[in-house]
VODRENPA-707666 format. One line per field, with one value per residue: residue in three letters; residue number from 1; x, y, z of N, C-alpha, C in turn. Coordinates in steps of 0.1 Angstrom, whole numbers, plus 5000, padded with zeros to 4 digits. Layout:
N
rest	(ALA,...)
nr	(NUM,...)
n_X	(X,...)
n_Y	(Y,...)
n_Z	(Z,...)
ca_X	(X,...)
ca_Y	(Y,...)
ca_Z	(Z,...)
c_X	(X,...)
c_Y	(Y,...)
c_Z	(Z,...)
***
This chain:
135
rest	(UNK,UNK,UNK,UNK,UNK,UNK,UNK,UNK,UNK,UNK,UNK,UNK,UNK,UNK,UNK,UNK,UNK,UNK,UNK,UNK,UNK,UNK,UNK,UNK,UNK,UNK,UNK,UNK,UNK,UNK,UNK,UNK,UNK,UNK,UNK,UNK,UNK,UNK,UNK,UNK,UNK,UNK,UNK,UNK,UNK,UNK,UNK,UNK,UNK,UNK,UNK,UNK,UNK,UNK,UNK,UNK,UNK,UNK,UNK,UNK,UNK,UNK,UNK,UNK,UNK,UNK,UNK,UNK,UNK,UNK,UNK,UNK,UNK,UNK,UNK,UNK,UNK,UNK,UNK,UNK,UNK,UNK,UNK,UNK,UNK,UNK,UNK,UNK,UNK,UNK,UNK,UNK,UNK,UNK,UNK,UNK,UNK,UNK,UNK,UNK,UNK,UNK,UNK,UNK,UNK,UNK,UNK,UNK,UNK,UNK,UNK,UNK,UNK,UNK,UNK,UNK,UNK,UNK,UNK,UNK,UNK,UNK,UNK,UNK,UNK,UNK,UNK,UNK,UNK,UNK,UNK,UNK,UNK,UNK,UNK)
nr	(1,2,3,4,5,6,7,8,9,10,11,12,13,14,15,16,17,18,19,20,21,22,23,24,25,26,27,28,29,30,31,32,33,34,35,36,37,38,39,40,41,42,43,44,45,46,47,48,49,50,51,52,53,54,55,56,57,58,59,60,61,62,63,64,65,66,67,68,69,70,71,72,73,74,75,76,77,78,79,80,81,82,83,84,85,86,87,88,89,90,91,92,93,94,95,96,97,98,99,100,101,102,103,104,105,106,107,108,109,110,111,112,113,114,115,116,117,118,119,120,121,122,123,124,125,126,127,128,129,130,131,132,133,134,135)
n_X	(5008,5008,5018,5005,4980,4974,4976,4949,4934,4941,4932,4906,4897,4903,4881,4863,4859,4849,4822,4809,4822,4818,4790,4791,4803,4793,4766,4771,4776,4751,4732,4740,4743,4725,4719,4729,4709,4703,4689,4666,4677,4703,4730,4740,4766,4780,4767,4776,4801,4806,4793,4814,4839,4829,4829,4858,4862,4847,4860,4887,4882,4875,4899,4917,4900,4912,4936,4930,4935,4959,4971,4999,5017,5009,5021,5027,5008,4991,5003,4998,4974,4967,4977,4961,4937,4945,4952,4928,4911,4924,4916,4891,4894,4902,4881,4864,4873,4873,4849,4828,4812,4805,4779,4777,4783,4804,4821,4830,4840,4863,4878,4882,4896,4922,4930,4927,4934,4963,4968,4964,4988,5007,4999,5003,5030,5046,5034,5042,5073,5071,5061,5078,5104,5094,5093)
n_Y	(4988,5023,5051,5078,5062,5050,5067,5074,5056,5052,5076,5073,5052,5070,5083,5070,5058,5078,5083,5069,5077,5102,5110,5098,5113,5136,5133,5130,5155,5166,5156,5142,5117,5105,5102,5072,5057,5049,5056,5081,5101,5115,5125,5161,5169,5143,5145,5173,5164,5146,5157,5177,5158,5146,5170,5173,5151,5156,5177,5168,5148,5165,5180,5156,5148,5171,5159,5146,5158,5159,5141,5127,5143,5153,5141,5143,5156,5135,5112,5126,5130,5103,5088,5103,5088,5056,5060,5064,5040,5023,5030,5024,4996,4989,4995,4979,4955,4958,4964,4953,4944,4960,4982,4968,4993,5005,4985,4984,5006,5003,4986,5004,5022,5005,4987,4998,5018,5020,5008,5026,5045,5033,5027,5055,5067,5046,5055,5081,5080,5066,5079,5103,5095,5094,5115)
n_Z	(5000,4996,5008,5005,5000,5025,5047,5039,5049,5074,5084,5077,5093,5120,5119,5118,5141,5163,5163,5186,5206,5211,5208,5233,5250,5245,5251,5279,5289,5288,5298,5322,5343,5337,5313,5315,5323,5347,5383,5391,5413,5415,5431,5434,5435,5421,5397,5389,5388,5369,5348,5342,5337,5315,5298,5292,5278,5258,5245,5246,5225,5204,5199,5192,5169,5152,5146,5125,5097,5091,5101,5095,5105,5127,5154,5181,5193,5189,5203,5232,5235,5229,5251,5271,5268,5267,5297,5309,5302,5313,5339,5340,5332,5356,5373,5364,5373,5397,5405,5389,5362,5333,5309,5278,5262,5276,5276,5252,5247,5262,5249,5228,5242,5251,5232,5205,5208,5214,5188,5167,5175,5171,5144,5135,5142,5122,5102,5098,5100,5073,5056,5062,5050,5025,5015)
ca_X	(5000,5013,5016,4989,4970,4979,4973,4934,4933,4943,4921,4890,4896,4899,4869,4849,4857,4850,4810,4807,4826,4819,4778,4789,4803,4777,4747,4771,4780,4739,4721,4748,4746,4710,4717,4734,4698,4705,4678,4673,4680,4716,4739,4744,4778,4782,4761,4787,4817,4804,4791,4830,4851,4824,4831,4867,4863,4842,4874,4897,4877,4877,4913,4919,4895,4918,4952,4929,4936,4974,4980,5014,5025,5001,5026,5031,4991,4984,5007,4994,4956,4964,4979,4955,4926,4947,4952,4911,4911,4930,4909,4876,4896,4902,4866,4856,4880,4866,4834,4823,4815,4797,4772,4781,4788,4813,4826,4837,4850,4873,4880,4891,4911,4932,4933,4925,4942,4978,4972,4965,4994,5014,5005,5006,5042,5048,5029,5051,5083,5071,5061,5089,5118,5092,5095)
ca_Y	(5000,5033,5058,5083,5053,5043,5078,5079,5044,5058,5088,5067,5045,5077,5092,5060,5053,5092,5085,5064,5085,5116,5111,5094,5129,5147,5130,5133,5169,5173,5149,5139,5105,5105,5091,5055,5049,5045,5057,5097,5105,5115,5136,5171,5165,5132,5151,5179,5156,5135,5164,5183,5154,5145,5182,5174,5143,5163,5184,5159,5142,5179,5178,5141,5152,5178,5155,5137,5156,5161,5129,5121,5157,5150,5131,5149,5157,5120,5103,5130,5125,5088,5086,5101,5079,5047,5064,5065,5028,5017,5032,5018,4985,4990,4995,4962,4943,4961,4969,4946,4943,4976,4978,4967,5009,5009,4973,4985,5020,5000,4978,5015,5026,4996,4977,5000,5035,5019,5003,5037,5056,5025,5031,5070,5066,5040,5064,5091,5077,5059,5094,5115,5087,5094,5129)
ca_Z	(5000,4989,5022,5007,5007,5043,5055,5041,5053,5091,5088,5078,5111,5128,5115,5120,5154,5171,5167,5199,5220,5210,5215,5246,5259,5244,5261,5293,5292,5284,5303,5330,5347,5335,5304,5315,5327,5365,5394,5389,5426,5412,5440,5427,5434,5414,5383,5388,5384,5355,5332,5341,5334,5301,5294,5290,5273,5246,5242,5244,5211,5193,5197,5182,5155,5148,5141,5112,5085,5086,5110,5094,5114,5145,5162,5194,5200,5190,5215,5243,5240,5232,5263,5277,5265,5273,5307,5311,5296,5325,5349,5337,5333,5375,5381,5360,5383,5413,5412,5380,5342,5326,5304,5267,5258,5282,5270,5233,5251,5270,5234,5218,5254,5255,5219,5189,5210,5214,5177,5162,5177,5162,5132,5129,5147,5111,5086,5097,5095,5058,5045,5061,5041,5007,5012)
c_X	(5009,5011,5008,4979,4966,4970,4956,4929,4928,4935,4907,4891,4894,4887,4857,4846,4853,4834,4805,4808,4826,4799,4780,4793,4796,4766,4755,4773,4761,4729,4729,4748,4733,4711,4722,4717,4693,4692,4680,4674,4697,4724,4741,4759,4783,4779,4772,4799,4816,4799,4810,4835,4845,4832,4848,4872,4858,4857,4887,4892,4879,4891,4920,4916,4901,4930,4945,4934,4952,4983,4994,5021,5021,5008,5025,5018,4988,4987,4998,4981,4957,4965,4968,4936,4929,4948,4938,4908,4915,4924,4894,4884,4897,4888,4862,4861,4875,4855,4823,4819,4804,4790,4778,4789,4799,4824,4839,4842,4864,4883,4888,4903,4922,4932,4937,4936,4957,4983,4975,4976,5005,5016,5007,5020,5047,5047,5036,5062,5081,5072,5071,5103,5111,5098,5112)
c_Y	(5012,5039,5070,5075,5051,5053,5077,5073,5046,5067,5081,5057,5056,5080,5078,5059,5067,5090,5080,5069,5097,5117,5106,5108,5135,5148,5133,5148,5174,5169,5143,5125,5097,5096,5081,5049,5045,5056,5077,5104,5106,5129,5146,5172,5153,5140,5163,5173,5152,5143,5171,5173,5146,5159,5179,5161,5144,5172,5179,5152,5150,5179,5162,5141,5161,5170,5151,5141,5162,5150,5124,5136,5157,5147,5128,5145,5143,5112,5110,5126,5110,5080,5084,5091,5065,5050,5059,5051,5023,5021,5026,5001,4978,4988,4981,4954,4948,4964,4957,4945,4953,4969,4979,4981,5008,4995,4978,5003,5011,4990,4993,5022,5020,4987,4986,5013,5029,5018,5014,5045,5046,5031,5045,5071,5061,5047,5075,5090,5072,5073,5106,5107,5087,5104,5134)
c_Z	(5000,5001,5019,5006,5015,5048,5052,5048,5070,5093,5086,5093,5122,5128,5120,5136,5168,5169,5181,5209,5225,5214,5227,5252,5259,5255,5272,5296,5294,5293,5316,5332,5342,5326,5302,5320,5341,5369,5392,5398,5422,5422,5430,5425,5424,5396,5381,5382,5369,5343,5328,5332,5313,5290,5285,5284,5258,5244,5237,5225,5203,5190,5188,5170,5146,5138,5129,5100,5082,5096,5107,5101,5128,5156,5179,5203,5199,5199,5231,5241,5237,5244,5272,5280,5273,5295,5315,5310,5307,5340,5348,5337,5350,5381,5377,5370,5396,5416,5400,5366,5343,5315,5288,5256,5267,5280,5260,5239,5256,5258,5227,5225,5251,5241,5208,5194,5205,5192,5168,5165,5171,5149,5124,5132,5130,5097,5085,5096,5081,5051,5047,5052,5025,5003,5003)
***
């Protein structure tokens, strides 16, 4: 595969995989804890925390959405918010082991934290060294 190939290749995986997580911030920044479905007796404190840290999970997405269309230059921004995705990944992987298995949405988050994030920063790490030795 030719590395302007690669590169659209990488940006359609990005572009595919930012709808799930990006309505998931949404509905949390909009609707707080409300919309996992739980009991609506929700601490103002708890609804506080979880629209903030949504807030900065919508941000975090805007910025990722950003590297797509020059990802072989991204490098820097892509490792930091990859980081910190797998970071987040590893803490939801803590709660499964300690508190117990989530509901199938939070399944396939913890599938893009910890499988597809590292895979992705793989291969923009690869598409940028291929395209900076065409150049």
């Amino acid at each position: 595969m030719t590395p302007p190939a690669e590169k659209r290749l990488l940006q359609a995986v990005m572009v595919l995989t930012l709808p799930l997580p990006f309505s998931a911030a949404l509905a949390g920044v909009i609707g707080g804890p409300s919309f996992l479905g739980h009991p609506p007796a929700i601490p103002a404190d708890l609804d506080s925390h979880f629209r903030y840290v949504s807030g900065l999970f919508l941000a975090m997405l805007l910025l990722f959405a950003s590297c797509i269309p020059n990802v072989e230059h991204k490098g820097g921004r892509t490792r930091m918010l990859g980081a910190m995705v797998i970071l987040g990944g590893t803490a939801r992987l803590w709660s499964l082991a300690s508190v117990g298995l989530p509901s199938p949405g939070h399944i396939a988050g913890l599938g893009i934290e910890l499988v597809e994030m590292p895979l992705l920063l793989l291969w923009q790490a690869r598409l940028a060294r291929r395209l900076s030795a065409s150049a």
